[in-house]
N, C-alpha and C positions, 0 to 999 in steps of 0.2 A: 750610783744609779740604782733605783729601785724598777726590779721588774715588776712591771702588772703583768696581773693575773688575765686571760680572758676568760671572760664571761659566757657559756652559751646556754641560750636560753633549752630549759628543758620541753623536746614536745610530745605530745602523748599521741604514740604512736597507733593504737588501737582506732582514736578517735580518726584520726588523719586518712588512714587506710579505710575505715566505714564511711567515712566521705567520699573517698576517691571510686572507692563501690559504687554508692549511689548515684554520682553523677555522671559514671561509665553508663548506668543503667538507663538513666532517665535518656542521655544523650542517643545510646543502640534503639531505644522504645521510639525517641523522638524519629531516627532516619530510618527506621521500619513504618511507622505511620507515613511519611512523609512518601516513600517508595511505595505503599499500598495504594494509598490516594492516586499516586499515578498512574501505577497498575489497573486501577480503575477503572480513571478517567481514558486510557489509551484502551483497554478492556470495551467501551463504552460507544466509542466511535468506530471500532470496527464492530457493533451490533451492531450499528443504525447505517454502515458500509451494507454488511451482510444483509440488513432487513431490505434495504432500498434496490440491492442487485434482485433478492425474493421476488419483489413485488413487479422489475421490471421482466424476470423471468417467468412470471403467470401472466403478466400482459403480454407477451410472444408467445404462452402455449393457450390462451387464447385467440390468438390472431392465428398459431396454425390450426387451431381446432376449427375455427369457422372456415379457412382455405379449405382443410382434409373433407368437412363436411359439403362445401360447394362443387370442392373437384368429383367428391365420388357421389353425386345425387346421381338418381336416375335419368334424370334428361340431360348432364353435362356427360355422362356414361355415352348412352344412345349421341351427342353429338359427337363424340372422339370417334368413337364405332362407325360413324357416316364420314367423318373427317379421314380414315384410314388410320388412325392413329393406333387404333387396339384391334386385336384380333380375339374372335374368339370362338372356341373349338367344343364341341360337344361333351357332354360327358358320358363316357362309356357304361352302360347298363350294370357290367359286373365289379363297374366301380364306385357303385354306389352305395353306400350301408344305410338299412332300414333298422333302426330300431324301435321293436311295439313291445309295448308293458304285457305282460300277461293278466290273462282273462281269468284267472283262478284268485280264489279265496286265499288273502295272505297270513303265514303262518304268523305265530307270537313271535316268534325270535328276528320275523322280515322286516328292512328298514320302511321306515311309513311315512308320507310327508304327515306332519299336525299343524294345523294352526292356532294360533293360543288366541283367544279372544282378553279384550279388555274388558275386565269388570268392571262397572261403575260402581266406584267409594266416596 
């Protein structure tokens, strides 16, 4: 009997290994894309969650703004004050604070209001 020899084929190990590189590479780039997109997309619907509570959150501080301003008018005031519902007590003289600008000539260094006028250009 004659043994055969096997055979194995030589392979180039270099080449094999910058393949298996690349295609590691291409594959992590591929499921990073794919995980941003949905980060996105999932990113995306909670703005327009967020913008949609916004917008029903300014229609209620409208809705109390126009209440606030009905309940404290002057005549809804005066009808609670007839209704019993408010009371209300004077204010005592020496609790009062007056504040007046002074009548004298203000120095350089005093704050000043200005008004800045617009030039036409």
């Amino acid at each position: 009997m004659q043994r055969q020899r096997k055979q194995f084929n030589a392979i180039n190990a270099a080449s094999l290994a910058r393949w298996i590189v690349i295609t590691a590479f291409v594959a992590v780039t591929g499921l990073i894309y794919v995980y941003v997109t949905v980060q996105l997309y999932h990113l995306g619907d909670r703005k327009k969650e967020l913008e949609r509570q916004l917008v029903n959150v300014r229609a209620e501080n409208d809705v109390a703004q126009v209440q606030i301003a009905a309940l404290t008018s002057r005549s809804a005031l005066q009808r609670r004050l007839k209704e019993g519902y408010l009371k209300m007590i004077p204010i005592a003289e020496q609790s009062i604070v007056r504040l007046n600008t002074p009548a004298g000539v203000p120095s350089e260094d005093a704050i000043q209001p200005v008004v800045n006028q617009r030039s036409g250009r």
